[in-house]
N, C-alpha and C positions, 0 to 999 in steps of 0.2 A: 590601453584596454580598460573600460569603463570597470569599476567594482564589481555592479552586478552580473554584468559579462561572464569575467570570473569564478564569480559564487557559484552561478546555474552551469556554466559550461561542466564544472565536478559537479555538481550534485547530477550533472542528468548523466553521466558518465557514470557515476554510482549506481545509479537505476538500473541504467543500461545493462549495467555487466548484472547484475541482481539475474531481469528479465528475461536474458538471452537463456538459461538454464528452464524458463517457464515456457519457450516455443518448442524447446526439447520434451518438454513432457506434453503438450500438447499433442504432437506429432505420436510421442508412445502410446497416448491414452485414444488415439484413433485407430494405433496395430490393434489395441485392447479389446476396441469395442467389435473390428472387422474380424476379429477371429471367429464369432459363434455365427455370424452371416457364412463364413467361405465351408463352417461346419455344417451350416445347413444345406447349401451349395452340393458337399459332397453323398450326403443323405439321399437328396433326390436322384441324383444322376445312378447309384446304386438299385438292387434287382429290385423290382415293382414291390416284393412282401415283404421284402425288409423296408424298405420306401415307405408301405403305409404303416406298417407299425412304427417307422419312426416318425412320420409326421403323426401319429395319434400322438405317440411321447410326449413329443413337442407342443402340439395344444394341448397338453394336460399339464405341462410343466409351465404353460404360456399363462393358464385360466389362475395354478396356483399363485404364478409371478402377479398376476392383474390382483388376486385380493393381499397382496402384501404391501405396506406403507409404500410414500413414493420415493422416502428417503430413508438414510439411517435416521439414525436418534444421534445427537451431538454424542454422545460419549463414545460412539464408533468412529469419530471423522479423526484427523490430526488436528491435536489443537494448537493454539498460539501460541506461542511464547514472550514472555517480559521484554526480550531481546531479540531483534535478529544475525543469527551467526555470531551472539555472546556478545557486540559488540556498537548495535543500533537500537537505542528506542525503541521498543513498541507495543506501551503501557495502554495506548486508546483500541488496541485490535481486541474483537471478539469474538468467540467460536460462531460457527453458525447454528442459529438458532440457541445459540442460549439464553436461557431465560435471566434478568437482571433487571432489578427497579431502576427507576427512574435515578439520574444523576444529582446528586446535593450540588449546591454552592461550595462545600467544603473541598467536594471530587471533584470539581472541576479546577480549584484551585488548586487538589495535592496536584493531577494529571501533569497541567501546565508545568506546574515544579519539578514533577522526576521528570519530563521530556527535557528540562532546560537544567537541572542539575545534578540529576543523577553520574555516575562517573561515567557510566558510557557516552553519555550526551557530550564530553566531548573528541570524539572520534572525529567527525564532520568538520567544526572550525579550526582544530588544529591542521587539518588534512587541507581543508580549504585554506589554510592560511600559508601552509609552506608552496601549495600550487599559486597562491596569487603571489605572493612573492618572487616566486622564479618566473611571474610572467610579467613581475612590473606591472599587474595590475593597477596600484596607486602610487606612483612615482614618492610622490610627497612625503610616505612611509617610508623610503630607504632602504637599507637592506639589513645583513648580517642579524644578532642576536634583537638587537633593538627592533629593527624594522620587521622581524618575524612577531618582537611582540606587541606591535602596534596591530600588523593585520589578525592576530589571533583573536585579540578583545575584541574590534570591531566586528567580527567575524560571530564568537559568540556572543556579543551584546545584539543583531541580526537575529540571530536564532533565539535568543532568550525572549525578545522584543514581541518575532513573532507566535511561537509560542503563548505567550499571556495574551496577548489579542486573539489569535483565534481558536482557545483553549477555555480560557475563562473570561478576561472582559465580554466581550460580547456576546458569546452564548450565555452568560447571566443575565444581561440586557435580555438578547431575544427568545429567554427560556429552548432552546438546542441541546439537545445529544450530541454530545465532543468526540463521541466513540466511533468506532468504523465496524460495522458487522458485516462479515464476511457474507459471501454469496453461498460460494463454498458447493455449488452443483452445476451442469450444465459442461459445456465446451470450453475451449479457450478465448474465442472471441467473446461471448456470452459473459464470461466471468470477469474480462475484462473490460470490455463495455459500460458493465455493471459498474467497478471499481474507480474508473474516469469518472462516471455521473456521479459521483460522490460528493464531489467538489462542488458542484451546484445543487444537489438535492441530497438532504442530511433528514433525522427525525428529532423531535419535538420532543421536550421532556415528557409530552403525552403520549408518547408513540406513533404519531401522524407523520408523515413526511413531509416536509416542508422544503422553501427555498435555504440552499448554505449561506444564510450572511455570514453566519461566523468565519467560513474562508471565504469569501468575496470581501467583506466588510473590515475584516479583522487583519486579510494579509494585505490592504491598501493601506490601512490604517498604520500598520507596520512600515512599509515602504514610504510615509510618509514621514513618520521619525529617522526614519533613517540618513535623511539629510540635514536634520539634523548634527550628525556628529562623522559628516563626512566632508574632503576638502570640499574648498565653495566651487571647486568648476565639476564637481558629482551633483550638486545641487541643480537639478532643471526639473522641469515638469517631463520631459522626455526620458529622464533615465529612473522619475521614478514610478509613471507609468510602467515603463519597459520592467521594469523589476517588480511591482504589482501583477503584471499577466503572468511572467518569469514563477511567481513565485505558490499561484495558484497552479500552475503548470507542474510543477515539481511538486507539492502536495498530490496532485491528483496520481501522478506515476509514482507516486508512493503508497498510494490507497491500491494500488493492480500490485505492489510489490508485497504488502499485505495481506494479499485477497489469496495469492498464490505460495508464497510463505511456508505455510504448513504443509503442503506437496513438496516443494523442494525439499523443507528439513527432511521428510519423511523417506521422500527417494536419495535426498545426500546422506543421512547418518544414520538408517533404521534399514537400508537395502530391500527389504519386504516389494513385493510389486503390486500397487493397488489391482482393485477389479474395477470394471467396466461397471458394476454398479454405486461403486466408492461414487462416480462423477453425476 
């Protein structure tokens, strides 16, 4: 089993198990919104004078709803956190809509840093190193104490590698926004739609949107060090292709594991039941 086989089979399993909890909230946040339909539903079918005074109600309460903003204000939404579930990265998320200057050279250099050293950072290569080992992954590594700590480094020198490429090298090269801002309205398809397109459309230290080199650019770039310090039959043009699309693949289901994030904490350890307007 090729390395990068490996690497992405758990990371898209990580994902996975993340997202599965954001089609559940999707689905609640449609009881949410169908409730004030099924209440209008029984308004009408009721006596004719109670009927028009409650559709008067209701366009009075409809005209107030039309002159009020079309969103919260961020300090109403759930915001981000440093971490997710205390134990993932996730220094680049931003609330929606919050206001934030433009990115230094210095912040894109700490950024890359706490993603690749911080102590949570290593959760992932340790995790991906005991799975690629029990799947023989890279034969050539071995096994037991040793061979767990051959795939561990390579594992985080992967993650560290790409990190500073698509973190700071080259969004300093092509002046980029390293950050992901949340969508943070709308449906479940809509928001994550939105969170895929990340991966190919990012903003500009000016604020413009532009194309993502820095993950197109910077996770090839990545993938291509990589064989560098891998046996020589990992080395082809084929597996480090495969692990270039692999690896902007997995960025992007991490930008939708971001986007949705703060619903989860919210509904996992705050219990509270958003409104139909939170979305």
């Amino acid at each position: 089993m090729p390395h990068w086989f490996a690497r992405h089979s758990m990371s898209a399993a990580l994902v996975a198990s993340f997202l599965i909890p954001c089609g559940r909230l999707a689905a609640q946040q449609g009881a949410i919104v169908a409730e004030p339909a099924s209440s209008s539903a029984a308004a009408l079918s009721s006596d004719p004078l109670e009927s028009s005074d409650s559709q008067a109600a209701q366009q009075s309460s409809q005209a107030g709803a039309s002159n009020a903003p079309a969103s919260q204000s961020p300090s109403d939404r759930a915001p981000q956190t440093r971490r997710i579930l205390g134990i993932i990265p996730n220094f680049r998320a931003i609330t929606t809509d919050e206001k934030v200057p433009a990115q230094t050279v210095k912040e894109k250099f700490v950024t890359a840093s706490e993603d690749s050293f911080d102590y949570s950072s290593i959760f992932i290569p340790a995790l991906l190193a005991a799975y690629s080992e029990g799947t023989n992954a890279t034969p050539e590594f071995g096994h037991g104490g040793v061979g767990y700590g051959r795939y561990l480094w390579h594992a985080a020198v992967d993650q560290t590698s790409e990190n500073y490429m698509v973190e700071f090298a080259v969004p300093v090269i092509t002046h980029e926004d390293t950050r992901y801002y949340t969508l943070g309205r709308g449906g479940f398809w809509k928001r994550a739609g939105y969170a895929v397109s990340r991966a190919v459309v990012t903003r500009s230290d000016s604020g413009k949107e532009v194309f993502n080199a820095s993950e197109v650019i910077g996770s090839g770039a990545s993938a291509g060090l990589s064989s560098l310090y891998y046996p020589s039959r990992e080395r082809s043009f084929g597996n480090t292709g495969k692990e270039w699309g692999l690896d902007v693949g997995i960025d992007a289901a991490s930008f939708v594991a971001k986007e949705f994030w703060p619903d989860s904490n919210h509904w996992l350890f705050h219990g509270a039941k958003p409104t139909a307007a939170t979305r």
